[in-house]
C-alpha positions as CSV (number, residue, x, y, z in Angstrom):
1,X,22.4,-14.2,-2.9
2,X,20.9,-11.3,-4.7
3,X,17.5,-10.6,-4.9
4,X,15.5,-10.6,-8.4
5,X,12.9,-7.3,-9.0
6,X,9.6,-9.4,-8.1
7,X,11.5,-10.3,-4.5
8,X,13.1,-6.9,-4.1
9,X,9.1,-5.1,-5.1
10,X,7.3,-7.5,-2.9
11,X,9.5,-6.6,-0.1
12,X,9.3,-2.5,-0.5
13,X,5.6,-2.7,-1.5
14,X,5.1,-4.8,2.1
15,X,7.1,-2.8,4.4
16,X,5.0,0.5,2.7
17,X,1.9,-1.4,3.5
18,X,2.6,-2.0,6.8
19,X,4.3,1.2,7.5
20,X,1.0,3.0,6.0
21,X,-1.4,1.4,8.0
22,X,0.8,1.7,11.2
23,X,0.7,5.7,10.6
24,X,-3.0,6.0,9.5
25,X,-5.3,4.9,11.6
26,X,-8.4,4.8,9.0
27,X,-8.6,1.5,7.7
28,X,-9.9,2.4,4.0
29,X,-8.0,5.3,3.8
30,X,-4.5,3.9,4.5
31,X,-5.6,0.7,1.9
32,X,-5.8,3.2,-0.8
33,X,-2.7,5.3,0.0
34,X,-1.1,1.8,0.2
35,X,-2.0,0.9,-2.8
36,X,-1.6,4.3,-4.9
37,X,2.1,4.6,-3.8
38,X,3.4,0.7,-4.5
39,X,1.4,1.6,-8.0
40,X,3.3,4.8,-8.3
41,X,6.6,2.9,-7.4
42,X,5.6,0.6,-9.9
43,X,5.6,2.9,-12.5
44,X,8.6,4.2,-11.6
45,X,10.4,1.1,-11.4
46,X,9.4,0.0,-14.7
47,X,11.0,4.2,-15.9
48,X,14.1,3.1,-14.7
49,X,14.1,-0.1,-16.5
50,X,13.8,1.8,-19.8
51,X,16.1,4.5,-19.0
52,X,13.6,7.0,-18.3
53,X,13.2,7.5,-22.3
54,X,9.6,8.2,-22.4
55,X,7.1,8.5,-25.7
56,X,4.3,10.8,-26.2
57,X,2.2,8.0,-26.4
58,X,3.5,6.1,-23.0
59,X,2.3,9.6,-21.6
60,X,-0.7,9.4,-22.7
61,X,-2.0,5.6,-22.5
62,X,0.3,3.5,-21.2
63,X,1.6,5.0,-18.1
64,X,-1.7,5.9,-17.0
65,X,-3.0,2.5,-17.5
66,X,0.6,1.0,-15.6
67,X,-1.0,2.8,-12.4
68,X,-4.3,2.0,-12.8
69,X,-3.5,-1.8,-12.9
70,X,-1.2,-1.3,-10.7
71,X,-3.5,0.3,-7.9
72,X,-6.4,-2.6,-8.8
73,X,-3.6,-5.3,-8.5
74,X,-1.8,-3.6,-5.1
75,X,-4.9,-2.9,-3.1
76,X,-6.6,-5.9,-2.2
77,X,-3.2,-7.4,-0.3
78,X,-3.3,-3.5,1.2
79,X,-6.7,-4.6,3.1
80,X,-5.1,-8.1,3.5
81,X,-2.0,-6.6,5.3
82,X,-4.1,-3.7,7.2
83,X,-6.6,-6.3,8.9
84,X,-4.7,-6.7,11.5
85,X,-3.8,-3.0,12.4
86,X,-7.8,-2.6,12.4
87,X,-8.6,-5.4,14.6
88,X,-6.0,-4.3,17.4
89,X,-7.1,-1.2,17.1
90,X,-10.7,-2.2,17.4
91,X,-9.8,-3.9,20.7
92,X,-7.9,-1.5,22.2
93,X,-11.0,0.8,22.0
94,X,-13.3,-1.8,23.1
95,X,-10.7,-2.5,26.1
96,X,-10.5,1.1,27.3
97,X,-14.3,1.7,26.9
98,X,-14.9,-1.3,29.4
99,X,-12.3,0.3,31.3
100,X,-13.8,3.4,31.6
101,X,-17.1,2.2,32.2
102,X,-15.9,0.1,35.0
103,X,-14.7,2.9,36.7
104,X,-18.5,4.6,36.9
């Protein structure tokens, strides 16, 4: 069984979501890293497809708007796969501040 591009980019742009939120312990800030570098790989991706044979004008509008749609598409299932890194997080603070005030 081989895996197509969508399956194979869904895969690496999960495991860098969860990897990146696993790291960075600030929720919004590990979101947007998340989502700039599956954009970047996106871009890439789609260089590699073409041979790396890049025009003036991809330079200049349409790799900059690749990443930029890429980044607005990538980012909301960054939060989406980061919600549960925050909330254990959240508890595990909330658990060892009723530990510690238990032990006044």
């Amino acid at each position: 069984m081989r895996l197509t591009d969508m399956e194979l980019g869904i895969i690496i742009g999960l495991l860098v979501m969860i990897i990146t939120h696993a790291v960075i312990s600030r929720y919004w800030l590990a979101g947007l890293i998340a989502g700039g570098i599956c954009s970047l790989a996106n871009a890439v991706h789609e260089a590699c497809l073409n041979d790396f044979s890049i025009r003036p004008s991809d330079a200049a509008l349409w790799i900059p708007m690749l990443l930029v749609m890429g980044f607005v598409m990538l980012t909301p299932p960054s939060f989406l796969v980061g919600l549960p890194f925050m909330l254990y997080r959240r508890r595990k603070k909330n658990v060892a501040e009723k530990v510690a005030a238990s032990d006044h």
